[in-house]
C-alpha atoms as an extended CHARMM CRD file, in Angstrom:
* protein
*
       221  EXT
         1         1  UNK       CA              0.0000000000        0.0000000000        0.0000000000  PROA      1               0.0000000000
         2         2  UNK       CA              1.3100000000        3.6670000000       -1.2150000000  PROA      2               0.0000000000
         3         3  UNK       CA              2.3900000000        5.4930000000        2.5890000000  PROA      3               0.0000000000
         4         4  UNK       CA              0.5660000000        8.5290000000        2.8870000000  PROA      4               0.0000000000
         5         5  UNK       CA              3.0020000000       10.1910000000        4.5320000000  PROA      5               0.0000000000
         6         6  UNK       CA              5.1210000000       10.8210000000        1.5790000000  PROA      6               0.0000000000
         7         7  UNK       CA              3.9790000000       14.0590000000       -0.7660000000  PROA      7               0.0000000000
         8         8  UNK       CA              3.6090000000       10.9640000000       -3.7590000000  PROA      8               0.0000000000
         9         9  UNK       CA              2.2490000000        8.8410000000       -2.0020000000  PROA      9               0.0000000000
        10        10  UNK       CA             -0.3370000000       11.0400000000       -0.1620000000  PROA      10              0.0000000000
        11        11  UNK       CA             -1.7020000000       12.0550000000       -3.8990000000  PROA      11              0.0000000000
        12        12  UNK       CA             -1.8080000000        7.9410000000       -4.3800000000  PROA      12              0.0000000000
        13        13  UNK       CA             -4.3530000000        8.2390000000       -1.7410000000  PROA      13              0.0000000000
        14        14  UNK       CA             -5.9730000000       10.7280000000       -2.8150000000  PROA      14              0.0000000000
        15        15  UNK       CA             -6.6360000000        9.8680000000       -6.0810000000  PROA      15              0.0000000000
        16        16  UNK       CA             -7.7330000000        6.0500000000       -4.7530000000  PROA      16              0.0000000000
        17        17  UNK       CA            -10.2610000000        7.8400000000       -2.4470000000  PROA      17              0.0000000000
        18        18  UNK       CA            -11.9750000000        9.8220000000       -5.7640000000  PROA      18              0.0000000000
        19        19  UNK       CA            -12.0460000000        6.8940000000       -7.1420000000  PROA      19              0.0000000000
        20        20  UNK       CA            -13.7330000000        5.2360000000       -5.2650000000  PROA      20              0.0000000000
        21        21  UNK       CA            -16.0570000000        8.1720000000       -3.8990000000  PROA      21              0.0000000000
        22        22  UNK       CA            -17.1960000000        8.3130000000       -8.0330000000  PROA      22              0.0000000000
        23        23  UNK       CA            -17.5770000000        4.4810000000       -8.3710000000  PROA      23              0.0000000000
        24        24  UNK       CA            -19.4280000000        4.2800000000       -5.7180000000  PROA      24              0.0000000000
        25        25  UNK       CA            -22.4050000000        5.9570000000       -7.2740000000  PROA      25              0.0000000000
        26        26  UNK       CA            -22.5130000000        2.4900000000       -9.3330000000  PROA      26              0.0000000000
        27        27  UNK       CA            -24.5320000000        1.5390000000       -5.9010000000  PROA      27              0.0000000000
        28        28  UNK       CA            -26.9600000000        4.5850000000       -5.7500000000  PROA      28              0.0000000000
        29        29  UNK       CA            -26.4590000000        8.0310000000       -5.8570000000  PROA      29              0.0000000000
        30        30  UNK       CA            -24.7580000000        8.9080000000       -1.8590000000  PROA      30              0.0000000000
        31        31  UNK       CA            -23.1410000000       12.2640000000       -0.1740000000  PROA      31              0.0000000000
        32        32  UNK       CA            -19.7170000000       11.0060000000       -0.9700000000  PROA      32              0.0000000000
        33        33  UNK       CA            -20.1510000000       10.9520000000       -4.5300000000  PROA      33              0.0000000000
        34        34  UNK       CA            -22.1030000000       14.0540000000       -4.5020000000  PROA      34              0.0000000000
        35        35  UNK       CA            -18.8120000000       15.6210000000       -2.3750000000  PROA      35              0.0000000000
        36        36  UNK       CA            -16.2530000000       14.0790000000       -5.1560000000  PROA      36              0.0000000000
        37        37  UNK       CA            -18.2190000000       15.5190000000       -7.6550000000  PROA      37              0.0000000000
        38        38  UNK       CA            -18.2400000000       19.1840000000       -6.3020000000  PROA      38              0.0000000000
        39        39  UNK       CA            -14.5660000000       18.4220000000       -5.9470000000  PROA      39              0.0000000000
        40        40  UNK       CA            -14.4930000000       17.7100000000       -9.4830000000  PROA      40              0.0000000000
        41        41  UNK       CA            -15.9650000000       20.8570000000      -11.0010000000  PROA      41              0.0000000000
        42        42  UNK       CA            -14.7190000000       23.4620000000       -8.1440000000  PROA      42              0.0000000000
        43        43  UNK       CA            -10.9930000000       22.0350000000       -9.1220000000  PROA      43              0.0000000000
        44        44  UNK       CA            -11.8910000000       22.6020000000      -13.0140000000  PROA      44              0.0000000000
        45        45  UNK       CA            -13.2560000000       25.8280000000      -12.6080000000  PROA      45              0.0000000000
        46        46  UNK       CA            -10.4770000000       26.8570000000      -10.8370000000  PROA      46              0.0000000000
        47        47  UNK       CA             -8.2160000000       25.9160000000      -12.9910000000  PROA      47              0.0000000000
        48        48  UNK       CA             -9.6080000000       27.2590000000      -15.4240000000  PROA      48              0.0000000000
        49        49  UNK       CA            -10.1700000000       30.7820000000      -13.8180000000  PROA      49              0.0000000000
        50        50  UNK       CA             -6.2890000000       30.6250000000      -13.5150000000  PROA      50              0.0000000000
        51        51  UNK       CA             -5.2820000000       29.2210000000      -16.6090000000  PROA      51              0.0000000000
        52        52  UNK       CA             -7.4270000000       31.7780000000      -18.3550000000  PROA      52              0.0000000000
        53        53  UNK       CA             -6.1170000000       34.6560000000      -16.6660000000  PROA      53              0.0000000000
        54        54  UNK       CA             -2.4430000000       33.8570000000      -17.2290000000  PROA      54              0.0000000000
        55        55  UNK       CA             -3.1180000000       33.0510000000      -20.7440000000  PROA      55              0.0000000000
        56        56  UNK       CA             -5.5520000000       35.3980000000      -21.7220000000  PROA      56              0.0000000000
        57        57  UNK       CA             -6.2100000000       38.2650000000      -18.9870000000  PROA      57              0.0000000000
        58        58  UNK       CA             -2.5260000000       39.1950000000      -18.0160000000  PROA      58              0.0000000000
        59        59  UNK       CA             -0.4690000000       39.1160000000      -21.7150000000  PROA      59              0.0000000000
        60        60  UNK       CA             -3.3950000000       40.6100000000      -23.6990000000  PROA      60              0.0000000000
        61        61  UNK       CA             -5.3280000000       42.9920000000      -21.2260000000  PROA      61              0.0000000000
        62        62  UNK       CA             -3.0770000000       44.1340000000      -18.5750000000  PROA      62              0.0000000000
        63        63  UNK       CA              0.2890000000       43.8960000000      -20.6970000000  PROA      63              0.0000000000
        64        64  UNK       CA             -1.0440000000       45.2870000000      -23.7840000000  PROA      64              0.0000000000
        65        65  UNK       CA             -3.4530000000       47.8430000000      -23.1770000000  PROA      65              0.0000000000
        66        66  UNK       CA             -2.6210000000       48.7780000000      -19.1420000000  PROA      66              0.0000000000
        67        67  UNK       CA              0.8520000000       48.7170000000      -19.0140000000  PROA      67              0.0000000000
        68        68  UNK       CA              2.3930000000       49.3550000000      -22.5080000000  PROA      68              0.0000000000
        69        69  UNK       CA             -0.5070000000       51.5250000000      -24.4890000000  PROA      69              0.0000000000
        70        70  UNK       CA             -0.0730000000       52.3530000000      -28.0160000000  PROA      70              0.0000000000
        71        71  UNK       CA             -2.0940000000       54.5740000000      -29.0980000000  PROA      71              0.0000000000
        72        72  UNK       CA             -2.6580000000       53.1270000000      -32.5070000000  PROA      72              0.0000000000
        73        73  UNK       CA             -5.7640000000       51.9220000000      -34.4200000000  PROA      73              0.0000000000
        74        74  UNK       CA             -4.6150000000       47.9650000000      -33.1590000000  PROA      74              0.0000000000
        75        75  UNK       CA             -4.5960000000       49.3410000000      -29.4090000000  PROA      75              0.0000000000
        76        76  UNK       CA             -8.2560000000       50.9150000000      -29.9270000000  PROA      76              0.0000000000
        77        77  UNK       CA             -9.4430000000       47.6230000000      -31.7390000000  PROA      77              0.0000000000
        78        78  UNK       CA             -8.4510000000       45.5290000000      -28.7140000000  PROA      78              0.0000000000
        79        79  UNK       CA             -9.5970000000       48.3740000000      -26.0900000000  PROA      79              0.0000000000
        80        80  UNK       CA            -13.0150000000       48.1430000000      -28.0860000000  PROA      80              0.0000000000
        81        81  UNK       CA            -12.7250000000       43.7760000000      -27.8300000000  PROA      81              0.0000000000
        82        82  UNK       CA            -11.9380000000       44.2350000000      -24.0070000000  PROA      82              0.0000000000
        83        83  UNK       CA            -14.3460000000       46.5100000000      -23.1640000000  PROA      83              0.0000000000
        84        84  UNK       CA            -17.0830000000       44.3400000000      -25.0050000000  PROA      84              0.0000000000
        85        85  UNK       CA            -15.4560000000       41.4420000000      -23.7660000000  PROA      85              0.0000000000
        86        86  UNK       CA            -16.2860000000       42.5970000000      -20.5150000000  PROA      86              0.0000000000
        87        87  UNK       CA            -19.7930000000       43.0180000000      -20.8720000000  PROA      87              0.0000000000
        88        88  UNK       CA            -20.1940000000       38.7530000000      -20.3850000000  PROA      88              0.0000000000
        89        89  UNK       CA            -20.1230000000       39.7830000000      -17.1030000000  PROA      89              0.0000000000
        90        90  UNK       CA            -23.2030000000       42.0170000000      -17.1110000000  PROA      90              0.0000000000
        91        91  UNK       CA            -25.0210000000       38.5980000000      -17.3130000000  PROA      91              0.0000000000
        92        92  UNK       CA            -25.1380000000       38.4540000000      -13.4410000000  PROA      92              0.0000000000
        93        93  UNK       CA            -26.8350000000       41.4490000000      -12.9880000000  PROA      93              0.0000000000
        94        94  UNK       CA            -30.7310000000       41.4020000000      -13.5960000000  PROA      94              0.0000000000
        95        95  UNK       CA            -30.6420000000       44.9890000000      -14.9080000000  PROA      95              0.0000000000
        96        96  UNK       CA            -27.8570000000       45.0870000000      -17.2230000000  PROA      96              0.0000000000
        97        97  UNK       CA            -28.1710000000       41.5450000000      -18.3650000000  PROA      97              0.0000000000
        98        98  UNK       CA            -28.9890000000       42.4870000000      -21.6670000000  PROA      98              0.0000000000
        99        99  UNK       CA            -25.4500000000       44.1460000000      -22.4670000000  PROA      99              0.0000000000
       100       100  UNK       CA            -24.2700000000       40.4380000000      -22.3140000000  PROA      100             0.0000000000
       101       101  UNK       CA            -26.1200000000       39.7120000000      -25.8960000000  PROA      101             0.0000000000
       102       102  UNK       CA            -24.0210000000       42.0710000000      -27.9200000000  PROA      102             0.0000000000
       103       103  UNK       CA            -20.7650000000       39.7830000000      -26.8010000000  PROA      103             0.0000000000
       104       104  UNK       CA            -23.1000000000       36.6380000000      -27.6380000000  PROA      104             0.0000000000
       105       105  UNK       CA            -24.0360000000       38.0240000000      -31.0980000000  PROA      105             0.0000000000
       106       106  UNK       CA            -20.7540000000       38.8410000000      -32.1390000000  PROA      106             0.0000000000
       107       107  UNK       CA            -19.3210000000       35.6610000000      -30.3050000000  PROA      107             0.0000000000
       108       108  UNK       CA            -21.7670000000       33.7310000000      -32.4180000000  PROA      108             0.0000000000
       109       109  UNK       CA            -21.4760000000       35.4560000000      -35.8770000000  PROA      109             0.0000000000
       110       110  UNK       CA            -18.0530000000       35.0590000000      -35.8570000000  PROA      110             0.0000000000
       111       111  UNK       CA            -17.8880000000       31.7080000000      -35.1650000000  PROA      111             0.0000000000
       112       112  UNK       CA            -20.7530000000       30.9600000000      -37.4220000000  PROA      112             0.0000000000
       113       113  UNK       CA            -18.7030000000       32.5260000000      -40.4600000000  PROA      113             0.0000000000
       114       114  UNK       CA            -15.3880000000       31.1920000000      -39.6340000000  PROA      114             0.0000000000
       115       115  UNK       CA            -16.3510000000       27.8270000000      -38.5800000000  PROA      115             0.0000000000
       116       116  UNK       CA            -18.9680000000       26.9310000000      -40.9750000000  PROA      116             0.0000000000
       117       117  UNK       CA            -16.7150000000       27.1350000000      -43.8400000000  PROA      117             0.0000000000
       118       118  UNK       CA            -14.0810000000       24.9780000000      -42.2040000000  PROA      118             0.0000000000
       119       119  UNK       CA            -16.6550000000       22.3370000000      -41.5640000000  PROA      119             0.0000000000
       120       120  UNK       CA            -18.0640000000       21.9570000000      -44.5770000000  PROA      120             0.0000000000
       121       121  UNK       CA            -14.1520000000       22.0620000000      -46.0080000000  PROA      121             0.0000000000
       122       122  UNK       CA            -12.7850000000       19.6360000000      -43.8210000000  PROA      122             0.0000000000
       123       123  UNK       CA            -15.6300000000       17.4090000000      -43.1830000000  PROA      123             0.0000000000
       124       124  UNK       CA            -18.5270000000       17.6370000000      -46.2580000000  PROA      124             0.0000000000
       125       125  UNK       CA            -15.9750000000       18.1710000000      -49.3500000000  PROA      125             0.0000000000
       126       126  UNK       CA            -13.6920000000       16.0500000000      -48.1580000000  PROA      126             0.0000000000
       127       127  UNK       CA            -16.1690000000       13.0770000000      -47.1740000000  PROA      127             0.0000000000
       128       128  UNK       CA            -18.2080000000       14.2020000000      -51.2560000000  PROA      128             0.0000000000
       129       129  UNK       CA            -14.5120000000       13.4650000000      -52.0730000000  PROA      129             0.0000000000
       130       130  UNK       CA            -13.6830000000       10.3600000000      -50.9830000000  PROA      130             0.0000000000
       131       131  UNK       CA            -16.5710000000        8.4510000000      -51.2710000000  PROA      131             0.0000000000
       132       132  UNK       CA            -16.6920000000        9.2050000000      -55.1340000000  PROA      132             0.0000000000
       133       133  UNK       CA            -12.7090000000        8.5970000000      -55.8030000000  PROA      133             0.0000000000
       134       134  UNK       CA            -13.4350000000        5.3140000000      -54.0750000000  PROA      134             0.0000000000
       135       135  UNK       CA            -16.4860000000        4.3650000000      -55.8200000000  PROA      135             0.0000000000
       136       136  UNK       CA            -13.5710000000        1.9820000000      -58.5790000000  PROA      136             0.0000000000
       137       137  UNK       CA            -10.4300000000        1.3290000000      -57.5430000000  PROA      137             0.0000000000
       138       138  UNK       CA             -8.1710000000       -0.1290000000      -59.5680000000  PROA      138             0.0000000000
       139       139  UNK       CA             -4.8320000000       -1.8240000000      -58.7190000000  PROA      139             0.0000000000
       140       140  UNK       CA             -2.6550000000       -1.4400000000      -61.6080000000  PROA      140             0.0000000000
       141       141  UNK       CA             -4.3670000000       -2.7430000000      -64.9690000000  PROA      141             0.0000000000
       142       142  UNK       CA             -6.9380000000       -4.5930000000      -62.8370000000  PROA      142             0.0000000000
       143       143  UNK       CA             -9.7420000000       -3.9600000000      -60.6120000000  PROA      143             0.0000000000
       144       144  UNK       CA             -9.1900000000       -4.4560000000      -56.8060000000  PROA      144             0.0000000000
       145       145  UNK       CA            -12.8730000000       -6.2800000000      -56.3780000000  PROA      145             0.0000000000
       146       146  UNK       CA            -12.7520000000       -5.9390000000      -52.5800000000  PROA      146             0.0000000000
       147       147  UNK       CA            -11.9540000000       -2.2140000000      -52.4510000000  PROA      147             0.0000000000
       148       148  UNK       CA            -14.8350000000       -1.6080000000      -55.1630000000  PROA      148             0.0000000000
       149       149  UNK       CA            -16.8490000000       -3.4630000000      -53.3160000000  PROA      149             0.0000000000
       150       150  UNK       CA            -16.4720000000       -1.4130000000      -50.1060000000  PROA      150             0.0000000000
       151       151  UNK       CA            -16.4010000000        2.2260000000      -52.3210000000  PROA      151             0.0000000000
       152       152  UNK       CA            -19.8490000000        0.7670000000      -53.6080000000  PROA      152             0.0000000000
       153       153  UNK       CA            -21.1290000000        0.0320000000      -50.3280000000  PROA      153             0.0000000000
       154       154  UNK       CA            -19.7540000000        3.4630000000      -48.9280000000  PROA      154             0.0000000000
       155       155  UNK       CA            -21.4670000000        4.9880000000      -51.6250000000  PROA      155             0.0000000000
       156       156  UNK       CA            -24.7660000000        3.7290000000      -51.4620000000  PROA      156             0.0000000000
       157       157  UNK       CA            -24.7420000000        4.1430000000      -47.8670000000  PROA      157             0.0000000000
       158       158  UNK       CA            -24.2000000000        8.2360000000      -48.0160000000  PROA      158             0.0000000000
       159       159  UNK       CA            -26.5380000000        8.4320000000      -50.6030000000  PROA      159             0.0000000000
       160       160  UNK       CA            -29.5220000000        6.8280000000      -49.1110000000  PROA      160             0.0000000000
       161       161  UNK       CA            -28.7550000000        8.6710000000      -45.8940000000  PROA      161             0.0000000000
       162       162  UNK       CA            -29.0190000000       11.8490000000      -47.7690000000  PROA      162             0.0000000000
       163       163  UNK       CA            -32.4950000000       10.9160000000      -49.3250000000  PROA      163             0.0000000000
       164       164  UNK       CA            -34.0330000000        9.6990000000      -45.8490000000  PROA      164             0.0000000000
       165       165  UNK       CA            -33.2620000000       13.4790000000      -44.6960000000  PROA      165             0.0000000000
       166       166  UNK       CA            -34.6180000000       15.0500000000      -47.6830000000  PROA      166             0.0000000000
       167       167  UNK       CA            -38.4490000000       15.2110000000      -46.7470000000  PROA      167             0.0000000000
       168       168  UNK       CA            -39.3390000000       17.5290000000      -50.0580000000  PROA      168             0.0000000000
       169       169  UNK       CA            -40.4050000000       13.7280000000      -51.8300000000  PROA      169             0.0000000000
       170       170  UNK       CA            -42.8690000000       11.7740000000      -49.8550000000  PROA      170             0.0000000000
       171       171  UNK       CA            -41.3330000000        8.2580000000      -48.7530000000  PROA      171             0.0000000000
       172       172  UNK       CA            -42.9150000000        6.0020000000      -51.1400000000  PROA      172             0.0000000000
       173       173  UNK       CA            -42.4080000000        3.1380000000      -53.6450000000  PROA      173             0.0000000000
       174       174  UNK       CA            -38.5120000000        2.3870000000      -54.6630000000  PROA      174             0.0000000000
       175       175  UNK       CA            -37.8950000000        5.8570000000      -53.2220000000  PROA      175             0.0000000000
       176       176  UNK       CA            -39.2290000000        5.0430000000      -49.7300000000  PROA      176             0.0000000000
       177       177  UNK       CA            -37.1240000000        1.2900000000      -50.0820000000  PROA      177             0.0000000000
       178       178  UNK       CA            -34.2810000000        3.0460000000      -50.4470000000  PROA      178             0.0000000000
       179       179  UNK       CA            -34.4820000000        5.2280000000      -47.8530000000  PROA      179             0.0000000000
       180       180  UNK       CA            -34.9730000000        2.6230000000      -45.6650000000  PROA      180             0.0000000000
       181       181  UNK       CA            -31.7920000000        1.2370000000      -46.5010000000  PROA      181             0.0000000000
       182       182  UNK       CA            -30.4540000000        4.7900000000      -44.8670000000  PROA      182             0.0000000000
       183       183  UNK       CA            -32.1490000000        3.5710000000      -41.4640000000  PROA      183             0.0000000000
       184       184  UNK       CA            -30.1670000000        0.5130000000      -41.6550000000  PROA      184             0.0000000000
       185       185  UNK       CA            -26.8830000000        2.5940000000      -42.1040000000  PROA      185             0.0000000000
       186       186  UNK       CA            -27.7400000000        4.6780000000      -39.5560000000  PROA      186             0.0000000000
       187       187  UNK       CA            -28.1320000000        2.1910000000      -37.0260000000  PROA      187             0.0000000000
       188       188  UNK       CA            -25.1230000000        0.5130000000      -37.9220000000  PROA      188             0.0000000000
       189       189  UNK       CA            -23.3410000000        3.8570000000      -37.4710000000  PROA      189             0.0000000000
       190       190  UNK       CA            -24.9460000000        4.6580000000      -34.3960000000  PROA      190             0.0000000000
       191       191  UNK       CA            -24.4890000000        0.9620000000      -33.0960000000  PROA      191             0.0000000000
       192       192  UNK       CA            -20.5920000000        1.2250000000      -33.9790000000  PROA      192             0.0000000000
       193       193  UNK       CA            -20.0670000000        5.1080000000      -32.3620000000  PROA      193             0.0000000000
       194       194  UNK       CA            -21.9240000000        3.5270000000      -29.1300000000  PROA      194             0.0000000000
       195       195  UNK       CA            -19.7470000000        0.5080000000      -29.3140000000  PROA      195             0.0000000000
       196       196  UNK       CA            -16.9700000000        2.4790000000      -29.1520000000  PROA      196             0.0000000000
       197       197  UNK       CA            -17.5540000000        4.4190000000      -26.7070000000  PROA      197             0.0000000000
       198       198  UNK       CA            -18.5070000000        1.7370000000      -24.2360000000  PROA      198             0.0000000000
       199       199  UNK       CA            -14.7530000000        0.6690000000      -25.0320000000  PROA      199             0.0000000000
       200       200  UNK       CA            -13.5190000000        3.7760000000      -24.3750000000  PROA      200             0.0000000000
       201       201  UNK       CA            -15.3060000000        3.8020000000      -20.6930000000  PROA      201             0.0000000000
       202       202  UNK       CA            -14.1720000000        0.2820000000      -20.3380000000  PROA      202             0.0000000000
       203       203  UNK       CA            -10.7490000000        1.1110000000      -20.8190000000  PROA      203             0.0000000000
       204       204  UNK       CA            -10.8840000000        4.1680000000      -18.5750000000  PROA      204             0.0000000000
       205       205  UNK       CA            -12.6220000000        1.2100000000      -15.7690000000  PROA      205             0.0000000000
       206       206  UNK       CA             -9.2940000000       -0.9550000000      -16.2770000000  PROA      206             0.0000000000
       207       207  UNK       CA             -7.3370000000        2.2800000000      -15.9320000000  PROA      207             0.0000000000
       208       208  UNK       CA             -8.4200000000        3.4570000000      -12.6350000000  PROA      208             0.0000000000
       209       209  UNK       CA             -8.7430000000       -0.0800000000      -11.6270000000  PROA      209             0.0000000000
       210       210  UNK       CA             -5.0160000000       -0.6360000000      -12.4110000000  PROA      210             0.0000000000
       211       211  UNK       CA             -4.1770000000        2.5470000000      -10.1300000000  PROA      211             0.0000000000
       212       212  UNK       CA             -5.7990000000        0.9430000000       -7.5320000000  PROA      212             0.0000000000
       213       213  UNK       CA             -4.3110000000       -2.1000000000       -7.3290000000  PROA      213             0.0000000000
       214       214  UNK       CA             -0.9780000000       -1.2180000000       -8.6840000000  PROA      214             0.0000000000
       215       215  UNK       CA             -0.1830000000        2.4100000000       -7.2430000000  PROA      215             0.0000000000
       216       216  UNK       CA             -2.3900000000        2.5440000000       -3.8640000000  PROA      216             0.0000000000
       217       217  UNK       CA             -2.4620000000       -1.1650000000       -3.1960000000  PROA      217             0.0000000000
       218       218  UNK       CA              0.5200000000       -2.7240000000       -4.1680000000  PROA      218             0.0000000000
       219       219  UNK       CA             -1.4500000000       -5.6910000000       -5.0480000000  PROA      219             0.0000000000
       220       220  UNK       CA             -0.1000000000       -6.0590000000       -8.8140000000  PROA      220             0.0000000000
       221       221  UNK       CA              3.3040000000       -4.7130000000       -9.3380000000  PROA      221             0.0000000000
């Protein structure tokens, strides 16, 4: 067992006794949980709080525009950002809580017209892309059967995805078959994604599990 009365070993114990306090709501929901949980988000706000204001706060407010002004049209810009910047904070006040929707809007229209490009770059294009460059593949003078097969599949599976979500043409005849056949992808999508992520939380189980035994128990070395 880790001694607690090293600095090391003292986190060991710590970190056992979270554990433990967050499986135990595998039982029912108790105070101790509720406590490590509290723990939890206090500790991530806080760090956050901190990590924002050496990151952010200190080099581009109190740096910049406090202690070394310029009085340029980039110093105004960012004086105009940080004052409007600060009007999040109106949000906690019931009679200027309204201030807090001109950071929102721009917050939103910004990242609606930066973002929204890149996704449908990096993501739509690219997937349009792919699926028809794979739709044949050859391998040299000959036709790789198993590859085709899978572009085919691929294939058919985007584009009866996209007709179930088109709801202009009623659902009916071969048109409604084949959108049917976009159900079946999407299950097996949705099936694999919640596979996976069962693994994931399995593997995050053996983890902690291994950090009991192993680092606060010395049960497995």
């Amino acid at each position: 067992m880790a001694p607690i009365n090293t600095l090391e070993g003292f986190g060991v114990w710590i970190g056992a006794i979270m554990t433990l306090a967050v499986l135990s709501f595998l039982y029912k929901e108790n105070p101790l949980y509720r406590l490590a949980e509290h723990i939890v988000v206090g500790a991530s706000v806080g760090y956050g709080v901190v990590l924002t204001f050496h990151l952010v706060f200190r080099p581009y407010w109190i740096d910049e525009l406090i202690m070394s002004p310029e009085l340029s049209v980039p110093y105004f810009v960012k004086l105009l950002g940080a004052i409007v910047g600060l009007f999040w904070l109106t949000a906690l006040s019931p009679k200027l809580g309204w201030l807090a929707r001109y950071p929102m809007a721009i917050s939103m229209g910004f990242s609606s017209g930066y973002i929204i490009p890149l996704i449908v770059q990096a993501s739509l294009l690219v997937h349009l892309r792919t699926t028809w460059a794979n739709l044949i593949v050859h391998n040299g003078n000959s036709l790789a059967l198993w590859s085709t097969i899978c572009g085919v599949v691929m294939f058919v599976g985007v584009l009866s995805v996209l007709c179930y979500f088109f709801f202009s043409v009623p659902h009916k005849g071969v048109y409604g078959k084949f959108t049917s056949l976009g159900i079946w992808f999407l299950m097996i999508s949705f099936g694999a994604s919640f596979g996976y992520t069962v693994m994931a939380r399995l593997s995050l189980f053996i983890g902690r599990l291994q950090f009991l035994l192993t680092d606060w128990l010395g049960l497995v070395q």
